[in-house]
C-alpha positions as CSV (number, residue, x, y, z in Angstrom):
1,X,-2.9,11.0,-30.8
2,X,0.6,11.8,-29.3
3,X,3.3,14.2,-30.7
4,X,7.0,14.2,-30.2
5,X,8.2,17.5,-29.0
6,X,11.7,17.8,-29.8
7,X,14.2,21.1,-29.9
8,X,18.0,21.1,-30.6
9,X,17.7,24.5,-27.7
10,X,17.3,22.0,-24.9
11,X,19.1,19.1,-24.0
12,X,18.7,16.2,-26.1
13,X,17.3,12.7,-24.3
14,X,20.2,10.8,-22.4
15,X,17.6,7.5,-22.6
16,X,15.0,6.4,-24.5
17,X,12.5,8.9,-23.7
18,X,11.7,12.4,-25.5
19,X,11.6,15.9,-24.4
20,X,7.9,16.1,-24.6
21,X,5.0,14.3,-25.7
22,X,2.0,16.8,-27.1
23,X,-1.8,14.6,-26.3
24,X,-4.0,16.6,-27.7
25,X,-3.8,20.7,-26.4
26,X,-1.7,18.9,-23.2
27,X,1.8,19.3,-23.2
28,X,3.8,16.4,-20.9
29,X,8.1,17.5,-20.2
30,X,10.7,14.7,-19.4
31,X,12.2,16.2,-16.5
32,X,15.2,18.9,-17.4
33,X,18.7,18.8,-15.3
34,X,20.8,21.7,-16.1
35,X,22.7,20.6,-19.2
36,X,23.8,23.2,-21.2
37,X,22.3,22.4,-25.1
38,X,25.3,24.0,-27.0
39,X,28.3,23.0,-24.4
40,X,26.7,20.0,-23.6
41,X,28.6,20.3,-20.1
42,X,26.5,20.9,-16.8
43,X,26.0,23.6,-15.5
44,X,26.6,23.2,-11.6
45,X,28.2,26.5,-9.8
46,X,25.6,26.9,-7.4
47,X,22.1,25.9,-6.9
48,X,20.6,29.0,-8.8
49,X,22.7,28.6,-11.8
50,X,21.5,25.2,-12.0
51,X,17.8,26.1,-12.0
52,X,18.5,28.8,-14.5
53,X,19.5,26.6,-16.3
54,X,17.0,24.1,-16.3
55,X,14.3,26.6,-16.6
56,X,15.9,27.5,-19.8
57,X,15.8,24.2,-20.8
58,X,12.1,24.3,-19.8
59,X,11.2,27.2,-21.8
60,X,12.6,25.9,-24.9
61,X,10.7,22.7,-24.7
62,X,7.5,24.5,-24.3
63,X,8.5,26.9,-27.0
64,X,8.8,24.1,-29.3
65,X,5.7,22.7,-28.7
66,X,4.4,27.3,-29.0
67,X,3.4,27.3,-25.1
68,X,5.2,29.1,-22.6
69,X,5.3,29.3,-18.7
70,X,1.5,30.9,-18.7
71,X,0.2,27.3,-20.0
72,X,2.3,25.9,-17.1
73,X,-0.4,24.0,-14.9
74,X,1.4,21.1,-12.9
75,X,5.3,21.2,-11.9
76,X,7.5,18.8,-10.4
77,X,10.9,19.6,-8.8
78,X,13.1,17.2,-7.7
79,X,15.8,18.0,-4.8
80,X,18.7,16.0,-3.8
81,X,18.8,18.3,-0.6
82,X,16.0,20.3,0.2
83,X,17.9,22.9,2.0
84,X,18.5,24.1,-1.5
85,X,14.0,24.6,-1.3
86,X,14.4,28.6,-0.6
87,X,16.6,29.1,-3.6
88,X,15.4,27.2,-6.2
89,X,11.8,28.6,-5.4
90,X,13.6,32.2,-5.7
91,X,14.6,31.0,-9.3
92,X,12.0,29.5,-10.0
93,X,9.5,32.5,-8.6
94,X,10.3,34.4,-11.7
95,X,9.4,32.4,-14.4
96,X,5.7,32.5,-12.9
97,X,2.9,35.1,-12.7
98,X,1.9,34.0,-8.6
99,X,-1.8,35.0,-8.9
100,X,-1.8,32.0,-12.0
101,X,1.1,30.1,-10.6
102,X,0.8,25.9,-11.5
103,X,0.1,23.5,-8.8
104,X,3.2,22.0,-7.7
105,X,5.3,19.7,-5.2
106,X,8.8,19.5,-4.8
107,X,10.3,16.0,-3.7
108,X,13.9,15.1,-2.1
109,X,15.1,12.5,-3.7
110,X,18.4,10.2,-3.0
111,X,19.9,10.8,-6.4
112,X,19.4,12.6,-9.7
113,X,20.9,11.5,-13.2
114,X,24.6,13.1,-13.9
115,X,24.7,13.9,-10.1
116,X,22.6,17.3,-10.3
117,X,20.9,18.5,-7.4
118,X,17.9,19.4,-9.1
119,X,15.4,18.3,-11.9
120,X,11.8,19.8,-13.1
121,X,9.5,18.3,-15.1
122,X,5.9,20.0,-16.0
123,X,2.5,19.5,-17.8
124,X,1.1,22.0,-19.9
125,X,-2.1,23.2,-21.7
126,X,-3.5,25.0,-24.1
């Protein structure tokens, strides 16, 4: 049976998806851009920012749904220019302990939604 995940501390669904689905102890994200909650205004200064900022998003998600990064076991991120691969795995390098670091792959893609350079979307368990 599936559960809605939903959290007013991360961006709320621009389409007619949800911000998670729970399926039994497995915990599917939509992807997260870096859309400030509260401002509602993107947050695009530079590449790192942005993943900040979506990571945020990330952990609030997974919050709601009482999981955090450690349950992490499949990412997806999603590059508009994978020059920006170095930083965003700098960012992202902190949110994760390496020895039990998820499976992952990182795409380029030709466009994201709002025009942001990066999205990441991940499956969790408990």
């Amino acid at each position: 049976m599936k559960q809605v995940i939903q959290t007013e501390h991360a961006p709320a669904p621009i389409g007619p998806y949800n911000q998670a689905i729970l399926h039994g102890n497995t915990l599917y994200t939509s992807g997260q851009i870096a859309l400030d909650p509260v401002s509602g205004k993107l947050v695009d200064e530079n590449i790192e920012a942005e993943c900040k900022m979506v990571m945020k998003n990330l952990k609030a998600v997974l919050k709601a749904a009482a999981m955090d990064f450690e349950h992490v076991i499949k990412a997806t991120i999603y590059l508009t220019n994978m020059q920006d691969f170095d930083a965003v795995n700098g960012v992202y390098a902190n949110y994760f302990d390496a020895a039990i670091a998820p499976a992952r792959e990182c795409i380029q893609v030709a466009a994201l939604p709002k025009g942001v350079r990066l999205e990441i979307s991940v499956v969790a368990a408990k």
